[in-house]
N, C-alpha and C positions, 0 to 999 in steps of 0.2 A: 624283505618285507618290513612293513614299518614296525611292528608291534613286537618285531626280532630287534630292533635296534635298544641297545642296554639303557633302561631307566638313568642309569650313572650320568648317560651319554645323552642324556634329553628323552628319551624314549620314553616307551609307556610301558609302567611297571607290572608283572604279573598280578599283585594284588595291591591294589590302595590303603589296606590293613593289613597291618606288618602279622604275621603267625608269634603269638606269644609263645615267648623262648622260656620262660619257667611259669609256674603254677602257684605260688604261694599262700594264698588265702586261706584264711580261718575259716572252718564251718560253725555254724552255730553251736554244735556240741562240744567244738574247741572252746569256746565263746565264753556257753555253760561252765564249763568246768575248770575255766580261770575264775570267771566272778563267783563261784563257789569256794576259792581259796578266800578271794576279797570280803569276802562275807563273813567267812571264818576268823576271820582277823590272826589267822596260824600262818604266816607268810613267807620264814625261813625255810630250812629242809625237815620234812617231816613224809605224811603219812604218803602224799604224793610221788615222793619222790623213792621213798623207800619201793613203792608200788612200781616203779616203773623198772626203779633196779633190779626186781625179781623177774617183773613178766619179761623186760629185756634179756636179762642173762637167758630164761627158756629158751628163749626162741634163737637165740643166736648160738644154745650149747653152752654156754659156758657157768659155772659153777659159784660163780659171784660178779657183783657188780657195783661200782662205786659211780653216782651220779655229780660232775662236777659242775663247775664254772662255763665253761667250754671244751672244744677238743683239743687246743692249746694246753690248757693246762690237764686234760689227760695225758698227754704225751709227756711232759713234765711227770707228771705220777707214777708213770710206765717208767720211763726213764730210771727216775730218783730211788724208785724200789726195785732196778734190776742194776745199775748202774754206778761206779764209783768216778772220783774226778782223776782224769789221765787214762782213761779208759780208751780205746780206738772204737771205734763203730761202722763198720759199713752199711752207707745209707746212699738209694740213687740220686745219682744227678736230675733225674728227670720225675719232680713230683713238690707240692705245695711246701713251701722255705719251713715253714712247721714242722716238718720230719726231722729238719735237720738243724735249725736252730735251737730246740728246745734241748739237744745231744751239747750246742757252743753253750750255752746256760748253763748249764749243770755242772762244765766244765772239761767236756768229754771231746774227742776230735775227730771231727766226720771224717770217711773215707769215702769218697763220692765213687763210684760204680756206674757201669752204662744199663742200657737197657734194653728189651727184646724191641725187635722195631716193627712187630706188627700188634702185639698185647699192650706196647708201652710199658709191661711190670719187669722187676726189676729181673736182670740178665745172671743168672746163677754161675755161670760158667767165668763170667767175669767177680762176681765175687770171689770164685774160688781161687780167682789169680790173681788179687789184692790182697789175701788172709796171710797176716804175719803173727810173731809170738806175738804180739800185743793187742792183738782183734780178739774183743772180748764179746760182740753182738753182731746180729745185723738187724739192722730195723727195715722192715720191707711197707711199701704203700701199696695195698690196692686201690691202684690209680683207676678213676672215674666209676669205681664200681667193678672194676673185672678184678676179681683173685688171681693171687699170684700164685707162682707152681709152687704151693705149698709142700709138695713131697719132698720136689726138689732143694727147695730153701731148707727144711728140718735134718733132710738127710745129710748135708753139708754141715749143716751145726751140729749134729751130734758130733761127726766124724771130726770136729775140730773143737767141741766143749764152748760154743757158744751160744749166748743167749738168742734168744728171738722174739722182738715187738714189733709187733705189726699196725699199722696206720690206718685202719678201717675206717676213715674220716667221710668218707665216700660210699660205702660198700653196706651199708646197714640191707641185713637180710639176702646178702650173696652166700653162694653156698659152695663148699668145692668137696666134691668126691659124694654127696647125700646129706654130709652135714656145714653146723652153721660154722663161721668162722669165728668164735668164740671155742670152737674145741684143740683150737690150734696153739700156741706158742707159748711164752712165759707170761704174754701181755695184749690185748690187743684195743686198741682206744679207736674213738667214734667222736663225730664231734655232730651236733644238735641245732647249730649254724640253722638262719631261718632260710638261706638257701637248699640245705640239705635233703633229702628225702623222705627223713624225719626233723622236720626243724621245728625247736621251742624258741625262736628268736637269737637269745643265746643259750649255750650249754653242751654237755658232752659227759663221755662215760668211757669207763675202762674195766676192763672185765681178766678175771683171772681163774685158773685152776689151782692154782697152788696156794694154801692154808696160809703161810708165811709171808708169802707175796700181799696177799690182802690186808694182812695186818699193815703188813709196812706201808702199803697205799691207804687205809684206813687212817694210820697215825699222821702220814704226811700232807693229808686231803685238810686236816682239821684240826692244826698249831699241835701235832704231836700228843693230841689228850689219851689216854689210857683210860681215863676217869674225870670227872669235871674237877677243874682245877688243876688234874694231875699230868705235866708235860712230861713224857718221860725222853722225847727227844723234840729235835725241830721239826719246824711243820711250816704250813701256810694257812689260808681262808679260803679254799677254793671249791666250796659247798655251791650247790645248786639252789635255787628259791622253790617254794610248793607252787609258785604259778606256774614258771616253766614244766615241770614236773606235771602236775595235771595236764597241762597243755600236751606234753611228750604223750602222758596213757588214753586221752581221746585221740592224739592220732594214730596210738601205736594199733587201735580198734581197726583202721582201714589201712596202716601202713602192707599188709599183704597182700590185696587186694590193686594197690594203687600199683607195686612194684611186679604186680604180675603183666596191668596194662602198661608199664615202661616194659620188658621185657617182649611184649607182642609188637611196639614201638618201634624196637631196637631189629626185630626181624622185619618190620613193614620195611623200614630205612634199608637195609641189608638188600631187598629183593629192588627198589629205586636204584641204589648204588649198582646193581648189576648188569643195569643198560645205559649207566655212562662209563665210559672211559675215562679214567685218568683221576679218579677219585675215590679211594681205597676203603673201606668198613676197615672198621678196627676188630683185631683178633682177638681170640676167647681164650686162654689156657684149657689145655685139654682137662676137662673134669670139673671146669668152673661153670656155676651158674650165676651171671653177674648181675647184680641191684641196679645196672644202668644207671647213676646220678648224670651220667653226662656220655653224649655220642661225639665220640672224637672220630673226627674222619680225616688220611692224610692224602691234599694234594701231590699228585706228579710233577713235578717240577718240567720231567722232556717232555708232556702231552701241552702245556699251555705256555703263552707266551707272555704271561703276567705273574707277578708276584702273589702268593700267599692272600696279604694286606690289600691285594687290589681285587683278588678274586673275594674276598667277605668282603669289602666297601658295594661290588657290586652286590652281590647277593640281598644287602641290606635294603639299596635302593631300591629292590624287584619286592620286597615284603616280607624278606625270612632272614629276621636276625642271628647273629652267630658271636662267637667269642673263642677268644683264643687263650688257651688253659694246656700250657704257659710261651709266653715271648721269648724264655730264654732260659736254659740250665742252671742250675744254683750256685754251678762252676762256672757261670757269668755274672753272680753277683756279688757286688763290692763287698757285701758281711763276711762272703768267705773265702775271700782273695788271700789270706793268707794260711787255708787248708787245701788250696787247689795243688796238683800236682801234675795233670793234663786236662784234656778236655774227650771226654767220653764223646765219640764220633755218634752214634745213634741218638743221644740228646742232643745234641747240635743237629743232628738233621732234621727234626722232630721240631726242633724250634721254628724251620721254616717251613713246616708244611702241617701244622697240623690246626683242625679248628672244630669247634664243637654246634653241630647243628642243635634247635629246638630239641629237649628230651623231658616229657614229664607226662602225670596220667591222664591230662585233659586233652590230648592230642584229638582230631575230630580227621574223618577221611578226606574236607576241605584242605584244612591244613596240609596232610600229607601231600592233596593235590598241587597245591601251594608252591609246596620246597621242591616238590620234582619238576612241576616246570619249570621254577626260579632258577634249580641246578641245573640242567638242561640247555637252557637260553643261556648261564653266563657259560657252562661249560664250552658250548658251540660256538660261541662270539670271542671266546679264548683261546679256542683251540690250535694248538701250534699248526701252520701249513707244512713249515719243511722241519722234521723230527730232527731234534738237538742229540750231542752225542754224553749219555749220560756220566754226571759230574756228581759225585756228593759231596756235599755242602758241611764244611765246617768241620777241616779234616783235624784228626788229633794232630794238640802243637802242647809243646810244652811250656807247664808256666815260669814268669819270668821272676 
């Protein structure tokens, strides 16, 4: 039939308006309560931001909170106050260059690790066959919003006297075992990215239980002051502004709200994925409830006879945009060609098959209509005739 032939290919696309793939807009009360900083003419970090660091820490469990810059320089924060230089780190291969750059900054040397291949978080089992006398942390990411096996990742650090910072750049308001993920690790940082689920444009936060910990992030957040004037060691500038800030606690008013309809999203997409073939939901850790920032779902390579790249081009031209988060392992790129050591076989497969449909709280039952016929149509027009004999992709090699 003609309306089967792939938009890509000339055809006629399911929708002529593409399904918006994020949500971003300011409500008027976001609005309000910027130009109420503006007015105040108080524009640095102040009463704002302090506001946000409290009601943030409740809600996430955790017993303090420092609002920065961004989630870059959280992770920098987390780092600098758990961390010395020569230090090893295991951190995966598979999660935004931030985890593991901010470890090469500091001075520290990543140990790249694979991952589980249906949650995407980090693979513990393979941490624990990396950990030498020199592994002094592991920094784990909760990638796209799903928690990692926290029992698992603490219980391996105690038993080996390691730290643990976790990348919660993604996951704002994911929860694992009843509580929030602030009651977890040495450290755990958020980044405030206007993509984010909570975005103030830019900005970010790190949160900590421990009394010591916080000083040291307090002294490092803000050129080392003790007292004004008084630097009692080194430091940075990596204060947040009261616009952002304000911005952050009117959205933080609906952010529970909005992450319960991502959540309902993430099962509508679930129950579509289960009457196609060859197109996989991504897995939950048992005992997580995940923030959904993003729905990564991975292609079957032996169900279709197209590339990854060719199955989202189509998609795109049918109306339902996608993105692929990430192209390639971190142990593919040239910044850290010289901490590689192999190449983690589940991040390399993950590189070619994974991509992120539409995920945010304005989804409409149109929309869902949308991407299920979109997936559908290119699934069917893709779909292999004579099954291949299964091959995974981008087997461990070692580096040169």
């Amino acid at each position: 039939m003609n309306d089967q032939k792939l938009a890509i290919e000339g055809g006629k696309p399911v929708s002529a308006q593409p399904v918006p793939f994020m949500s971003l807009g300011l409500s008027r009360d976001d609005i309000a309560a910027a130009t109420a900083v503006l007015e105040s003419g108080m524009l640095r970090s102040a009463k704002k931001c302090e506001e946000l660091e409290q009601r943030f820490a409740a809600i996430s469990d955790a017993r303090q909170a420092f609002t920065c810059a961004n989630g870059t320089c959280a992770l920098q924060l987390a780092y600098g106050a758990t961390l010395e230089r020569g230090d090893e780190v295991i951190v995966p291969a598979w999660t935004f260059i931030a985890t593991a750059s901010m470890l090469v900054a500091g001075g520290c040397k990543p140990v790249f690790c694979d991952v589980d291949p249906e949650t995407y978080q980090i693979d513990v089992a393979d941490v624990a066959r990396r950990i030498t006398p020199k592994t002094k942390a592991i920094a784990c990411t909760h990638l796209y919003g799903i928690p990692v096996d926290i029992d698992a990742v603490e219980g391996l650090a105690k038993k080996h006297g390691l730290r643990v910072i976790y990348d919660a750049a993604q996951a704002h308001l994911a929860t694992y075992k009843g509580k929030g993920l602030g009651a977890f690790g040495d450290a755990v940082t958020y980044s405030f990215y206007a993509t984010k689920n909570l975005g103030t444009g830019e900005g970010g936060l790190v949160s900590t239980n421990d009394k010591d910990m916080a000083r040291k992030i307090g002294l490092l957040r803000s050129h080392g002051e003790s007292g004004k004037y008084l630097h009692e060691s080194i430091g940075f500038n990596y204060r947040m502004n009261d616009i952002a800030g304000a911005i952050g606690c009117s959205k933080l008013d609906r952010l529970g709200a909005e992450t319960d309809k991502r959540r309902a999203s993430a099962a509508r997409y679930n129950k579509i994925l289960s009457r196609i073939d060859g197109i996989e939901p991504p897995g939950v850790t048992e005992g997580a409830d995940p923030a959904w920032h993003l729905y990564t779902v991975r292609l079957s390579h032996e169900d279709f006879d197209c590339t990854r790249d060719e199955f989202c081009a189509a998609l795109i031209a049918e109306g339902v945009p996608n993105a692929v988060h990430y192209p390639r392992p971190l142990t593919r790129q040239p910044a850290f060609a010289e901490f590689v050591t192999d190449y983690p076989p589940v991040a390399e497969d993950l590189a070619t098959r994974v991509f992120c449909l539409p995920m945010h709280h304005s989804l409409t039952d149109e929309h869902f209509e949308i991407v299920e016929r979109a997936l559908t149509k290119v699934a069917d027009q893709y779909r292999s005739v004579t099954p291949v004999v299964s091959v995974r992709r981008g087997a461990a090699q070692p580096a040169s």
